[in-house]
PDB file with SEQRES, HELIX, SHEET and CRYST1 records, atoms N, CA, C and O in Angstrom:
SEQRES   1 A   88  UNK UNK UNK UNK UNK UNK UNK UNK UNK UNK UNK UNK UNK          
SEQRES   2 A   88  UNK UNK UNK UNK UNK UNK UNK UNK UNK UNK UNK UNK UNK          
SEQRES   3 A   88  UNK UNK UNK UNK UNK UNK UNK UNK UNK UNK UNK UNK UNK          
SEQRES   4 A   88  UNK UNK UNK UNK UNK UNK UNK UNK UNK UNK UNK UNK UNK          
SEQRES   5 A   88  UNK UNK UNK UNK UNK UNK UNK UNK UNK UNK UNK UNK UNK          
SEQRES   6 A   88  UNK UNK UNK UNK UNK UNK UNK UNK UNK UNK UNK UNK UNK          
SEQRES   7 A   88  UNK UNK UNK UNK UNK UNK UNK UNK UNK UNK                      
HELIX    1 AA1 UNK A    2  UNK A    4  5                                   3    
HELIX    2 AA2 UNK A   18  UNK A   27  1                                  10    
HELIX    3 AA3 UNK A   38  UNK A   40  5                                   3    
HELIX    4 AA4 UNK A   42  UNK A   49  1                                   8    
HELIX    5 AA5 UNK A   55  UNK A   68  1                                  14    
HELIX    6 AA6 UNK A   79  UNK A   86  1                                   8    
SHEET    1 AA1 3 UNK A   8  UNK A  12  0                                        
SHEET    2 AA1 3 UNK A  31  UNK A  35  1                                        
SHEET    3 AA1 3 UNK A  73  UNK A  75  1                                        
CRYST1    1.000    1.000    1.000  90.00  90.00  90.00 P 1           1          
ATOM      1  N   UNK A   1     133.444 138.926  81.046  1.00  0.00           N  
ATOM      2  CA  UNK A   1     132.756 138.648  82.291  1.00  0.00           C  
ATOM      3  C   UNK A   1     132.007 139.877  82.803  1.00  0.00           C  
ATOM      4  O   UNK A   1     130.846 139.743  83.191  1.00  0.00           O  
ATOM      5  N   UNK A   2     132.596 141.038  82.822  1.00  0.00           N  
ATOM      6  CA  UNK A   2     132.024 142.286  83.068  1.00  0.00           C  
ATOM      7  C   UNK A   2     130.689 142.693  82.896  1.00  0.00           C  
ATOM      8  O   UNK A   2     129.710 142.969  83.588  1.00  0.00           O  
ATOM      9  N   UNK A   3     131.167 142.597  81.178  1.00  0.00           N  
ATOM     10  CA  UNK A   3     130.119 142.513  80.546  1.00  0.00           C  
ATOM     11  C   UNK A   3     128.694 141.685  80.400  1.00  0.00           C  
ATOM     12  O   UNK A   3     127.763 142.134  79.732  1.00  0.00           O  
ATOM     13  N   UNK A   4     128.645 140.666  80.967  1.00  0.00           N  
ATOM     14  CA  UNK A   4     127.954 139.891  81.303  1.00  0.00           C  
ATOM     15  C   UNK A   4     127.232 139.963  82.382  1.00  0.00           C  
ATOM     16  O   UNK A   4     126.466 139.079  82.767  1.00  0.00           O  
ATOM     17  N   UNK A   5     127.487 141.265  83.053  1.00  0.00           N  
ATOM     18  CA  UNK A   5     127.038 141.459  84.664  1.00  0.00           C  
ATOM     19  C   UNK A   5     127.689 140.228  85.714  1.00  0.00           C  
ATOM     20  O   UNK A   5     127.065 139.520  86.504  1.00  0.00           O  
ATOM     21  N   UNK A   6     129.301 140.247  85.393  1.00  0.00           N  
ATOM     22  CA  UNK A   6     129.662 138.676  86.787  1.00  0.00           C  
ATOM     23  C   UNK A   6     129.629 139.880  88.347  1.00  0.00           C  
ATOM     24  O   UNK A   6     130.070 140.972  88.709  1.00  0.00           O  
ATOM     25  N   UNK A   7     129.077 139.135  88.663  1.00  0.00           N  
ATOM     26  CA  UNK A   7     129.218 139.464  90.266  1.00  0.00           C  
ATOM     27  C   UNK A   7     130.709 140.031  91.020  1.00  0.00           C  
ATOM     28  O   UNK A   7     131.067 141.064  91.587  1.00  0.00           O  
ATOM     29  N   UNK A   8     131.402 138.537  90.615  1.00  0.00           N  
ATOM     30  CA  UNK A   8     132.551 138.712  90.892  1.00  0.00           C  
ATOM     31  C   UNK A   8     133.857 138.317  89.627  1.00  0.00           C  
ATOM     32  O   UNK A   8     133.645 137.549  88.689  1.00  0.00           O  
ATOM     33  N   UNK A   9     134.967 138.911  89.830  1.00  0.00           N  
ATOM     34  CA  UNK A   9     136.266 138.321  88.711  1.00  0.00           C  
ATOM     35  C   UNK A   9     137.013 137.538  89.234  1.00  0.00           C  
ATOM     36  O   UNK A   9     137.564 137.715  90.321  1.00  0.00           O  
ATOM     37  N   UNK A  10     137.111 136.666  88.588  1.00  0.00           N  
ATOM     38  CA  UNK A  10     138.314 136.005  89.003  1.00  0.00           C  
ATOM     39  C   UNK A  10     139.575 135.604  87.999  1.00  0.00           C  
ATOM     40  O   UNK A  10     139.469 135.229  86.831  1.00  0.00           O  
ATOM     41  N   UNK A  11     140.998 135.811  88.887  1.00  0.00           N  
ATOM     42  CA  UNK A  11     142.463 135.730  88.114  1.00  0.00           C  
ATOM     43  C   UNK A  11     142.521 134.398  88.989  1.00  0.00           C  
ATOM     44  O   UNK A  11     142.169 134.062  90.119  1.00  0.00           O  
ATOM     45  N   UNK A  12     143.222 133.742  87.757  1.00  0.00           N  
ATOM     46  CA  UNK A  12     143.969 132.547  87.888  1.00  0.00           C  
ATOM     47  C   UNK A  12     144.995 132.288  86.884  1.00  0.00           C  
ATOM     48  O   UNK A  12     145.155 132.878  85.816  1.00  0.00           O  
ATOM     49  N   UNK A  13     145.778 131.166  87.454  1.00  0.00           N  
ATOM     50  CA  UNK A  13     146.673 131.050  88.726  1.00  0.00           C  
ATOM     51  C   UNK A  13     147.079 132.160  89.046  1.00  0.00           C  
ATOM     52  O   UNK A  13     147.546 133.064  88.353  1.00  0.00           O  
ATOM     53  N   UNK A  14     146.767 132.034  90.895  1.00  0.00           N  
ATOM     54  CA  UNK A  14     146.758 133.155  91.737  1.00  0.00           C  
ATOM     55  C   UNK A  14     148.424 134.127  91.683  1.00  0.00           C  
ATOM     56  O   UNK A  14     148.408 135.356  91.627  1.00  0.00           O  
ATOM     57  N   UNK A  15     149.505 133.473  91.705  1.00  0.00           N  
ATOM     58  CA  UNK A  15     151.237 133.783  91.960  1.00  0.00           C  
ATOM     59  C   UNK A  15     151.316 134.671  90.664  1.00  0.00           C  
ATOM     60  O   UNK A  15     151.168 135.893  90.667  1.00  0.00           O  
ATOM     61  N   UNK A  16     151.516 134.060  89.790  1.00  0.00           N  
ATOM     62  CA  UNK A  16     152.039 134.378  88.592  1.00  0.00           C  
ATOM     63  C   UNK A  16     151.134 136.179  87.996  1.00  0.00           C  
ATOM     64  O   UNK A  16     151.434 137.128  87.271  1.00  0.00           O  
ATOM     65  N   UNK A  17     150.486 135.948  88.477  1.00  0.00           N  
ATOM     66  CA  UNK A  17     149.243 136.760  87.997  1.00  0.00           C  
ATOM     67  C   UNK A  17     149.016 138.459  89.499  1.00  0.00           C  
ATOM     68  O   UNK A  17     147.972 139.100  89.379  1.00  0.00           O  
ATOM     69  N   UNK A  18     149.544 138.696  90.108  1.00  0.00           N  
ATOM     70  CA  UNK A  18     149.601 139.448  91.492  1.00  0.00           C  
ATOM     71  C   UNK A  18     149.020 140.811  90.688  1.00  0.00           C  
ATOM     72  O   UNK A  18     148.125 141.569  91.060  1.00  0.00           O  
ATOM     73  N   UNK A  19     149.980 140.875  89.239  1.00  0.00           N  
ATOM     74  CA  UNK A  19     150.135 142.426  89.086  1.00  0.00           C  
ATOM     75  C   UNK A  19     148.729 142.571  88.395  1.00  0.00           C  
ATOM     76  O   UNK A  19     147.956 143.316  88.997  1.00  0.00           O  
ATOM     77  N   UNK A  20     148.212 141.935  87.125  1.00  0.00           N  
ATOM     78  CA  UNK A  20     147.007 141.551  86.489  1.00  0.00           C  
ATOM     79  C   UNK A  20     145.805 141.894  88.013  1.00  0.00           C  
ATOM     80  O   UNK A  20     145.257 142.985  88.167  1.00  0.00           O  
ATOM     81  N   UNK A  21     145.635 140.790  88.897  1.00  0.00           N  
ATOM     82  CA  UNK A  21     144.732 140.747  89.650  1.00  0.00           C  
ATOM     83  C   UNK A  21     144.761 142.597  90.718  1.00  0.00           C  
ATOM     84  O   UNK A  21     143.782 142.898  91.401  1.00  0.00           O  
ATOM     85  N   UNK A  22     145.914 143.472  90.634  1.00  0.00           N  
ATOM     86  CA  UNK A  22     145.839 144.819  91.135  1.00  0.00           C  
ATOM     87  C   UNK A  22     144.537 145.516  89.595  1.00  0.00           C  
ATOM     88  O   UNK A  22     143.452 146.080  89.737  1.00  0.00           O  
ATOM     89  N   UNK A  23     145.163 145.203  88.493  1.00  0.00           N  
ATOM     90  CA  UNK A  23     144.644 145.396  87.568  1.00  0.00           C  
ATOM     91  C   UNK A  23     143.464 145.848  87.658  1.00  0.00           C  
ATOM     92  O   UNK A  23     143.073 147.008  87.787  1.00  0.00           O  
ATOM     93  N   UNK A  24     142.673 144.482  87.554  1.00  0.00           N  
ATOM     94  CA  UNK A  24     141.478 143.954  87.227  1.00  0.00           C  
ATOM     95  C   UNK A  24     140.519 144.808  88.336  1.00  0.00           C  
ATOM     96  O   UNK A  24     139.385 145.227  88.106  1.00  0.00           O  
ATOM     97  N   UNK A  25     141.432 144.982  89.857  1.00  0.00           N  
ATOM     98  CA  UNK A  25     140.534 145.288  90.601  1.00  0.00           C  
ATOM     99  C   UNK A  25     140.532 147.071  91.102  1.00  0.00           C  
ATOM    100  O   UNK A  25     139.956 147.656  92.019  1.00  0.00           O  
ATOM    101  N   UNK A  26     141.362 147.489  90.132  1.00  0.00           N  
ATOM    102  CA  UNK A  26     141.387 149.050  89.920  1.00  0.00           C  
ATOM    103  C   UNK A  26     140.744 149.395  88.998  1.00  0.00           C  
ATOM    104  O   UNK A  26     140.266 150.528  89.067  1.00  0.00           O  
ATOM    105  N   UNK A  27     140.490 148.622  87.849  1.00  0.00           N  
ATOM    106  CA  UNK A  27     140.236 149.004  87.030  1.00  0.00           C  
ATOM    107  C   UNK A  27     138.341 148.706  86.789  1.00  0.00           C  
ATOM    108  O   UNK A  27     137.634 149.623  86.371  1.00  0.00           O  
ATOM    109  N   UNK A  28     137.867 147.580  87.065  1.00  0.00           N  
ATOM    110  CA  UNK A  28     136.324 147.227  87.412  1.00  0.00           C  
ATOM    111  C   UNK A  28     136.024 147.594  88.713  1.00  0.00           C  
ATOM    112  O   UNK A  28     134.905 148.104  88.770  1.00  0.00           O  
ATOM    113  N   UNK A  29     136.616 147.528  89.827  1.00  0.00           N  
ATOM    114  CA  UNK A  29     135.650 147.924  90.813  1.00  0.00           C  
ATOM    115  C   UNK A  29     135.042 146.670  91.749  1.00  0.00           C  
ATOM    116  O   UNK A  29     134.781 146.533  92.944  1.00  0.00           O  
ATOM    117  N   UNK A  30     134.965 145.873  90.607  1.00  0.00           N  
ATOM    118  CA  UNK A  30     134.392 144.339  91.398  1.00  0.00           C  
ATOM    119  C   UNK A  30     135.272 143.701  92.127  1.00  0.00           C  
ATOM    120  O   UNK A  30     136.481 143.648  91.902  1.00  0.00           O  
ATOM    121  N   UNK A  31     134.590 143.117  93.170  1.00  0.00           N  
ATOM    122  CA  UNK A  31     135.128 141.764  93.998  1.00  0.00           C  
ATOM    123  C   UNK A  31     135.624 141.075  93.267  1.00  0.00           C  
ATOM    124  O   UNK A  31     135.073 140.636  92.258  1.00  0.00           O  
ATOM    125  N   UNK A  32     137.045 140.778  93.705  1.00  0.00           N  
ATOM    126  CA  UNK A  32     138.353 140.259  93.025  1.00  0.00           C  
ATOM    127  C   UNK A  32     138.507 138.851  93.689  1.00  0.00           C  
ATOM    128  O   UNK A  32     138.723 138.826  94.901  1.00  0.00           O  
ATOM    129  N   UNK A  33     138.414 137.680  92.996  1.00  0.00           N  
ATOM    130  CA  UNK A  33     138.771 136.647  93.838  1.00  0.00           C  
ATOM    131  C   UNK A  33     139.945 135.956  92.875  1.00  0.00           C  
ATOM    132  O   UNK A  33     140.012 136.189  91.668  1.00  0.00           O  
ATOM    133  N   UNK A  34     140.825 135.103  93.559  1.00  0.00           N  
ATOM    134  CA  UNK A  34     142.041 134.324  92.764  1.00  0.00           C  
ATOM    135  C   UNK A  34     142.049 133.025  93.392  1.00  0.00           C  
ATOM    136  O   UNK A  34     141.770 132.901  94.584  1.00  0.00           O  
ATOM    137  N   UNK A  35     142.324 132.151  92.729  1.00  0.00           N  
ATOM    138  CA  UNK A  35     142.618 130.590  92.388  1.00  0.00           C  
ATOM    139  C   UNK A  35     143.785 130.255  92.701  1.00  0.00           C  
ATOM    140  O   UNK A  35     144.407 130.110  91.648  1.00  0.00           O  
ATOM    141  N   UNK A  36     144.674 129.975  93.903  1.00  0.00           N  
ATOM    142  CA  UNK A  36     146.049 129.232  94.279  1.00  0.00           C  
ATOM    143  C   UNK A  36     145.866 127.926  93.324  1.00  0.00           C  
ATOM    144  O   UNK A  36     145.157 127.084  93.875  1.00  0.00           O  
ATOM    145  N   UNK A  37     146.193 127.652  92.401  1.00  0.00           N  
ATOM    146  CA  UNK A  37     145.903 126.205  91.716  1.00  0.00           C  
ATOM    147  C   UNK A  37     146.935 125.621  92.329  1.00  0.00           C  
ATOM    148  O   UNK A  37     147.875 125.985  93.037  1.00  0.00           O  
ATOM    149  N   UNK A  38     146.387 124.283  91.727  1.00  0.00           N  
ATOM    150  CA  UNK A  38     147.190 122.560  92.178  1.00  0.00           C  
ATOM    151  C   UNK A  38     148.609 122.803  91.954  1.00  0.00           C  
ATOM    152  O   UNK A  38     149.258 122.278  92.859  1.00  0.00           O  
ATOM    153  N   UNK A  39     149.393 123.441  91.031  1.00  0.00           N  
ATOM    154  CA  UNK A  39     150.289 123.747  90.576  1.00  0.00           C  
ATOM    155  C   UNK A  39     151.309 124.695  91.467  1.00  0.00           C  
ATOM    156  O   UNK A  39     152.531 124.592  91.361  1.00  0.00           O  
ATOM    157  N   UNK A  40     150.633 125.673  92.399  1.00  0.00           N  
ATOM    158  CA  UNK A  40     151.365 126.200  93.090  1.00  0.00           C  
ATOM    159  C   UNK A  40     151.171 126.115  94.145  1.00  0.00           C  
ATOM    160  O   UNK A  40     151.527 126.967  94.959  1.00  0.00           O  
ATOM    161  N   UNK A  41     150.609 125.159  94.406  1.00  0.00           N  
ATOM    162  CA  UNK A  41     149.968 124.276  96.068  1.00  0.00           C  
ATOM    163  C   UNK A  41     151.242 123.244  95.929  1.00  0.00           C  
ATOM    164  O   UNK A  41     151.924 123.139  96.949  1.00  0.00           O  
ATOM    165  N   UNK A  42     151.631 122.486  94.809  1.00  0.00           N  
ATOM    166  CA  UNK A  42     152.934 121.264  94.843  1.00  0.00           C  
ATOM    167  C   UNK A  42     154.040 122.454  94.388  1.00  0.00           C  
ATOM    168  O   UNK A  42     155.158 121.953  94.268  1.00  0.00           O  
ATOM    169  N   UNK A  43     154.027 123.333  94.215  1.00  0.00           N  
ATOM    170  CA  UNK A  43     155.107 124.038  94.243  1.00  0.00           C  
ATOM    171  C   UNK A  43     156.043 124.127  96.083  1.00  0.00           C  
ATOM    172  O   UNK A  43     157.105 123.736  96.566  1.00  0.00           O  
ATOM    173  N   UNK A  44     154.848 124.866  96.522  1.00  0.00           N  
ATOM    174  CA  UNK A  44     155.136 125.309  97.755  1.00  0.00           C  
ATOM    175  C   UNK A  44     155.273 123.324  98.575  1.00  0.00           C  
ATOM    176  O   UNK A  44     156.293 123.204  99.254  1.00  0.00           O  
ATOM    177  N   UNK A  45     154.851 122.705  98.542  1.00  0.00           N  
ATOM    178  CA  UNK A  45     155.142 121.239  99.189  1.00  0.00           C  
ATOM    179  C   UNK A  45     156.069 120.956  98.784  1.00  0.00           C  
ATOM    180  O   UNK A  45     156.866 120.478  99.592  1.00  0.00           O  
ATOM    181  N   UNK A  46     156.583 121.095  97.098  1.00  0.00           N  
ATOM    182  CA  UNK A  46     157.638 120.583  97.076  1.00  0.00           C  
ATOM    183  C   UNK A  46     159.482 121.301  97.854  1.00  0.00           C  
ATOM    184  O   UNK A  46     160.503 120.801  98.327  1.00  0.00           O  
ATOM    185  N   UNK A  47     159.066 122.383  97.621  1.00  0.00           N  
ATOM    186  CA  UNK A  47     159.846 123.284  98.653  1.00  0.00           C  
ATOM    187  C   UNK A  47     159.883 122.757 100.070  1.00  0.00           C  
ATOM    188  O   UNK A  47     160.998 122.643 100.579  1.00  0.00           O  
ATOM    189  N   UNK A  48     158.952 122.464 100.688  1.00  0.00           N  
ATOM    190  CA  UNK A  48     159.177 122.108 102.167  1.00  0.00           C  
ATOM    191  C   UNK A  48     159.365 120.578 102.147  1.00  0.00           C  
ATOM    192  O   UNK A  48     159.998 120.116 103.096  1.00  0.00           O  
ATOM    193  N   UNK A  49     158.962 119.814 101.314  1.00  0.00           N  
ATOM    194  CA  UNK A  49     159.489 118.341 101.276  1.00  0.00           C  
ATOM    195  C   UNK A  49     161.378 118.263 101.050  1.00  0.00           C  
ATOM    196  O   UNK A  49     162.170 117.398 101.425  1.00  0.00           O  
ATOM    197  N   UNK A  50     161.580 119.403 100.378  1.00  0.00           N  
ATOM    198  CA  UNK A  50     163.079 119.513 100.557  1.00  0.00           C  
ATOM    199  C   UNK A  50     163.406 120.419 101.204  1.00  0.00           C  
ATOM    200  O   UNK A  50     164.126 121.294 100.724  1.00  0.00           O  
ATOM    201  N   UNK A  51     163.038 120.454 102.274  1.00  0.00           N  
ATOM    202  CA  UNK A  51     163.998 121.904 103.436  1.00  0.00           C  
ATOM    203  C   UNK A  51     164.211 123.117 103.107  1.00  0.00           C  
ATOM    204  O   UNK A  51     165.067 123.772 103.702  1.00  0.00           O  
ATOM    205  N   UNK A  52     163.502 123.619 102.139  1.00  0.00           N  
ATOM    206  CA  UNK A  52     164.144 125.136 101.941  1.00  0.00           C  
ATOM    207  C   UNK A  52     163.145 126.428 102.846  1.00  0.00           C  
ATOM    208  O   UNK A  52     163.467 127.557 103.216  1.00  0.00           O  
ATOM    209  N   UNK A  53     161.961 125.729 102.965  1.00  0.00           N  
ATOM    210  CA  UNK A  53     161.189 126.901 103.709  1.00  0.00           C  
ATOM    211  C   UNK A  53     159.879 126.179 104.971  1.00  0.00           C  
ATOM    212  O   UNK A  53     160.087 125.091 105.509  1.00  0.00           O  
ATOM    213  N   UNK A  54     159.165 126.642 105.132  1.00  0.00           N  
ATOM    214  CA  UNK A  54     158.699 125.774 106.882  1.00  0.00           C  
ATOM    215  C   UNK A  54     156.858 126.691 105.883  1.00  0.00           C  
ATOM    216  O   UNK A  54     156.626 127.825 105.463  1.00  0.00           O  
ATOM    217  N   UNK A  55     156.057 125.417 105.930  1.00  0.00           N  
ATOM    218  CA  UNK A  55     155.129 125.267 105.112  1.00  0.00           C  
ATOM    219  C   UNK A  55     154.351 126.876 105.510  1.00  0.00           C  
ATOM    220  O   UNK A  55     154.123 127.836 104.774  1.00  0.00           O  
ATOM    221  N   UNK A  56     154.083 126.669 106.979  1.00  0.00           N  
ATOM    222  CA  UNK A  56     153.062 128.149 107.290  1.00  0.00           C  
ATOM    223  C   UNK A  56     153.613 129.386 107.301  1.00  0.00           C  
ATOM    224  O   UNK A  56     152.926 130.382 107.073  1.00  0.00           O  
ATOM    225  N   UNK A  57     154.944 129.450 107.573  1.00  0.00           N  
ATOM    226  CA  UNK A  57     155.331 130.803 107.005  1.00  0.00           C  
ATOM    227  C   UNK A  57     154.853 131.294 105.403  1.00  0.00           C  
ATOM    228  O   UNK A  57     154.147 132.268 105.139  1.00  0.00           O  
ATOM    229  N   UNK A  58     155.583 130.115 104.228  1.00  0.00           N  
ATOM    230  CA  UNK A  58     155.341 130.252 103.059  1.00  0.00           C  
ATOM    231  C   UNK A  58     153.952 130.495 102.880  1.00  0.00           C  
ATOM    232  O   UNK A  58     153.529 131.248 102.003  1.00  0.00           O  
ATOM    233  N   UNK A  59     153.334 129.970 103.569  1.00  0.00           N  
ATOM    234  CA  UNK A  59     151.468 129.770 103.029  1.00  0.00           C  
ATOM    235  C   UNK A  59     150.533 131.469 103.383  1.00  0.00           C  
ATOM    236  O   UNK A  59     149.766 132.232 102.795  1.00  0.00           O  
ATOM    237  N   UNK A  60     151.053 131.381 104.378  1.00  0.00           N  
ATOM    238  CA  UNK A  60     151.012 133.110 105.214  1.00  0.00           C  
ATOM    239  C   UNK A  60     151.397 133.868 104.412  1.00  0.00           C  
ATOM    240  O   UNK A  60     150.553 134.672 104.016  1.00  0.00           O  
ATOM    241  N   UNK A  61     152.964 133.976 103.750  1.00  0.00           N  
ATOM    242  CA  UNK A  61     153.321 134.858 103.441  1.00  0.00           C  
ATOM    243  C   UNK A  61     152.590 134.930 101.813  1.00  0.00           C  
ATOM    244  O   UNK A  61     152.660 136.050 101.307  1.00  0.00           O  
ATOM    245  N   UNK A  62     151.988 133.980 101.068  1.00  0.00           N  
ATOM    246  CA  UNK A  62     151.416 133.832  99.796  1.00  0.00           C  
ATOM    247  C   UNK A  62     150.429 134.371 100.018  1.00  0.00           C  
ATOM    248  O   UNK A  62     150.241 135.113  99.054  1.00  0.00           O  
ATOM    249  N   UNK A  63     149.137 134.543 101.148  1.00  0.00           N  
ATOM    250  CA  UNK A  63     147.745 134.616 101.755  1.00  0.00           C  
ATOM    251  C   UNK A  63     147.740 136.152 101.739  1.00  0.00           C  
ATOM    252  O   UNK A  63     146.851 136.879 101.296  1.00  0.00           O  
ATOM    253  N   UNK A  64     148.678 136.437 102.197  1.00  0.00           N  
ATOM    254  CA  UNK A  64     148.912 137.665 102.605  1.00  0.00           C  
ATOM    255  C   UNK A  64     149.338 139.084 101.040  1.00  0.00           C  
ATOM    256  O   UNK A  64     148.887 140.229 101.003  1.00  0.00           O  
ATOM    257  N   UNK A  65     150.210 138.487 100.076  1.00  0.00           N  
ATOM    258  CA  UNK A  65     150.361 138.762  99.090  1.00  0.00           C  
ATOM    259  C   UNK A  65     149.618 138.719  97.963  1.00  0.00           C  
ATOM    260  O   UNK A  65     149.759 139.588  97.103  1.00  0.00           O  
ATOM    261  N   UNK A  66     148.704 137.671  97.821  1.00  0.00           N  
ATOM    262  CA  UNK A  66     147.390 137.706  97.347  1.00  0.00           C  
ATOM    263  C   UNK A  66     146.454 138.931  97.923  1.00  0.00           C  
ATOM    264  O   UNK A  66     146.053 139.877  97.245  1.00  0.00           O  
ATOM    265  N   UNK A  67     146.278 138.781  98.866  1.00  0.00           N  
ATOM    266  CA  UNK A  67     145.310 139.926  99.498  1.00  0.00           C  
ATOM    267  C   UNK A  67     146.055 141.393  99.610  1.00  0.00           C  
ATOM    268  O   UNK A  67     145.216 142.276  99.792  1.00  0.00           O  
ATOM    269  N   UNK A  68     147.115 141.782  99.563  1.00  0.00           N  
ATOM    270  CA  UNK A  68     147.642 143.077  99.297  1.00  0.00           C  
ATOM    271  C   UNK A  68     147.328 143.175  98.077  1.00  0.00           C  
ATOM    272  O   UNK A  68     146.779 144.246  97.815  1.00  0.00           O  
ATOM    273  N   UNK A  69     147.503 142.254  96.949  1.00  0.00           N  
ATOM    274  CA  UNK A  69     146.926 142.744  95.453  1.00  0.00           C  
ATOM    275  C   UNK A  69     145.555 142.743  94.667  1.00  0.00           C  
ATOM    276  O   UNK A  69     145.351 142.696  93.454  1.00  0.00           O  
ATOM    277  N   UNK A  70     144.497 142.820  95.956  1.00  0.00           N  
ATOM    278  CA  UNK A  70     143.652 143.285  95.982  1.00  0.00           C  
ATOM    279  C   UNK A  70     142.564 142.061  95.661  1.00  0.00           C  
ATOM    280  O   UNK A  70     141.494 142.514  95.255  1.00  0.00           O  
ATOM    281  N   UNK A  71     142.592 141.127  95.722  1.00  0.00           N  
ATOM    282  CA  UNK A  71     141.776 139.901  96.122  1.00  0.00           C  
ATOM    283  C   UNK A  71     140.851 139.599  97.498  1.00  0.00           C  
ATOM    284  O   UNK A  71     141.351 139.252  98.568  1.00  0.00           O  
ATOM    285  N   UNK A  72     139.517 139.781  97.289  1.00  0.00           N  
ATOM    286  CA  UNK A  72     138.934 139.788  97.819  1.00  0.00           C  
ATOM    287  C   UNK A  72     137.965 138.218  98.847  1.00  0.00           C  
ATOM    288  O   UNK A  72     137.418 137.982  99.925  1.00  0.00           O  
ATOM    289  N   UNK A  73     138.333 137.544  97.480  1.00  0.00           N  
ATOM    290  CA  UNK A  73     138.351 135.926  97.919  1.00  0.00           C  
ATOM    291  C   UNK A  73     139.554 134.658  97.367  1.00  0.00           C  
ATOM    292  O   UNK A  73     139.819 134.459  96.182  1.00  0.00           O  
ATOM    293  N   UNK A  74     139.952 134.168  98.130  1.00  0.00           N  
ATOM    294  CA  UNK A  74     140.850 133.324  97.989  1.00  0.00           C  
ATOM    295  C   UNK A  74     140.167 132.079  97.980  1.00  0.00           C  
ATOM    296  O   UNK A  74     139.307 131.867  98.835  1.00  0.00           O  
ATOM    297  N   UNK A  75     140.517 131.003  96.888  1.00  0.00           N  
ATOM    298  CA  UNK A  75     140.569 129.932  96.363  1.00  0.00           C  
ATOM    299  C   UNK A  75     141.594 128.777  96.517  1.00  0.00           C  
ATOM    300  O   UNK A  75     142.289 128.704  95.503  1.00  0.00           O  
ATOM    301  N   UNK A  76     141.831 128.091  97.210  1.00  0.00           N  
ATOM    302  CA  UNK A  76     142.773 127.639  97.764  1.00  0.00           C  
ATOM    303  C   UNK A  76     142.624 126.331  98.575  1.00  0.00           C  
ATOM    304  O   UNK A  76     141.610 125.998  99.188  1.00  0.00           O  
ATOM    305  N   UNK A  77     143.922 125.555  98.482  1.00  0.00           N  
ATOM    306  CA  UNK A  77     144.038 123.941  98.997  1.00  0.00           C  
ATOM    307  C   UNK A  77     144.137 124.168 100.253  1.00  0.00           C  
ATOM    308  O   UNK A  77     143.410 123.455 100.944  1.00  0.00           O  
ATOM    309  N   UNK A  78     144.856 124.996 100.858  1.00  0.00           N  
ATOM    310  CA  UNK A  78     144.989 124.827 102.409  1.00  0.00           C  
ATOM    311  C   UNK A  78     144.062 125.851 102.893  1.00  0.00           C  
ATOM    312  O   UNK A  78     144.192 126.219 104.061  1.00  0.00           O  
ATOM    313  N   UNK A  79     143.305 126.274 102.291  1.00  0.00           N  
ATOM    314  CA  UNK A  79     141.797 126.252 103.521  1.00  0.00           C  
ATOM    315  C   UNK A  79     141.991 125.679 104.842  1.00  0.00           C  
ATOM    316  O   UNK A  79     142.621 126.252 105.731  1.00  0.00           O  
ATOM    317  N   UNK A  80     141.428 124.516 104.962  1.00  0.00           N  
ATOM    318  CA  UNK A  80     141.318 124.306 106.075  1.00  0.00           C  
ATOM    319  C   UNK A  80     142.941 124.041 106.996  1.00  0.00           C  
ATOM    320  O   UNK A  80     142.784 123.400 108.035  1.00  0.00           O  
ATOM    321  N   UNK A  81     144.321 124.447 106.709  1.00  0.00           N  
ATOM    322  CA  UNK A  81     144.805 125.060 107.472  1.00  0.00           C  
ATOM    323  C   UNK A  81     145.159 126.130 107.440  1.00  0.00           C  
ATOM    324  O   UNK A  81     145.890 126.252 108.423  1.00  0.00           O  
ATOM    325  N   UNK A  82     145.112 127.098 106.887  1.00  0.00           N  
ATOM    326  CA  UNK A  82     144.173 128.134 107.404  1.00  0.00           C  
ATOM    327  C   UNK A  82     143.551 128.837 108.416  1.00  0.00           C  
ATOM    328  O   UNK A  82     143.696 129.860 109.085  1.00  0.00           O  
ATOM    329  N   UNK A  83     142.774 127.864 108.272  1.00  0.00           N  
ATOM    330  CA  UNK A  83     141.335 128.170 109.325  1.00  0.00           C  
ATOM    331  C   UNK A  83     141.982 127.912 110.917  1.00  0.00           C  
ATOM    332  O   UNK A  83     141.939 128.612 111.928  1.00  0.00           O  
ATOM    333  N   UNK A  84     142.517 126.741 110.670  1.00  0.00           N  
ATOM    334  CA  UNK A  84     143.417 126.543 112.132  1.00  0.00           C  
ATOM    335  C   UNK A  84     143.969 127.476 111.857  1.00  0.00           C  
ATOM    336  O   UNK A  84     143.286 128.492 111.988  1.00  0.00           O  
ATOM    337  N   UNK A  85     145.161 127.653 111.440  1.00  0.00           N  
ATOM    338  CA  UNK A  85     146.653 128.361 111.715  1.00  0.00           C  
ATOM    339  C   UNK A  85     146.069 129.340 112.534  1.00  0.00           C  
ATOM    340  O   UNK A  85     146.391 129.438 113.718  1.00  0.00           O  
ATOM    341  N   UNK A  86     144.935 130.341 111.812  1.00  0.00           N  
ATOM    342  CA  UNK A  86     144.563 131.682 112.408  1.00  0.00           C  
ATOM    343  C   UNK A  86     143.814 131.752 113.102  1.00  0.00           C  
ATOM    344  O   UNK A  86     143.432 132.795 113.633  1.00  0.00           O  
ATOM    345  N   UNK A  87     143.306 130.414 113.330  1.00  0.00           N  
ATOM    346  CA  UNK A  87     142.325 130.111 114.573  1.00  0.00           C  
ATOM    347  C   UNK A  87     143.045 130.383 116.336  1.00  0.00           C  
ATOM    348  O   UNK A  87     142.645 130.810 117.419  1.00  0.00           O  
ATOM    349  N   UNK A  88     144.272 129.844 115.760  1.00  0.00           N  
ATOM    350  CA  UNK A  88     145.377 129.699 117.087  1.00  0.00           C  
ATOM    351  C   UNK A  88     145.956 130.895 117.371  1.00  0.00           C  
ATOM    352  O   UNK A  88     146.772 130.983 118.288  1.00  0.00           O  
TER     353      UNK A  88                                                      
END                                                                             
């Protein structure tokens, strides 16, 4: 991609991948964006469909951990809450 002149990189799936995406963005320089896929969007639902954690903490605390590892754009299902949560 680099090589190609991409604008931006992107790591996907966003979780699994934290240490890679510090990587990528120490190491190129470029705007780092990551992909929360479908996969760890029903991860985190399925967790709160069974009581173990309260959806916006978890979602916050993922948003937030993504962007400490140096992601510059986030890709992601709950966008638009989101946009509320931090609207409020």
């Amino acid at each position: 991609d680099v090589e190609e002149g991409a604008d931006i990189l992107m790591v996907k799936p966003a979780l699994p991948y934290l240490d890679i995406l510090w990587r990528v963005r120490e190491r190129f320089g470029k705007p780092t964006a990551v992909y929360h896929v479908s996969g760890e969007f029903a991860m985190v639902k399925a967790g709160v469909a069974n009581g173990c954690f309260e959806e916006r903490a978890a979602v916050l605390e993922i948003m937030t951990s993504l962007k400490r590892a140096g992601a510059d754009l986030i890709v992601t299902y709950w966008a638009r809450e989101l946009a509320e949560w931090t609207r409020n």
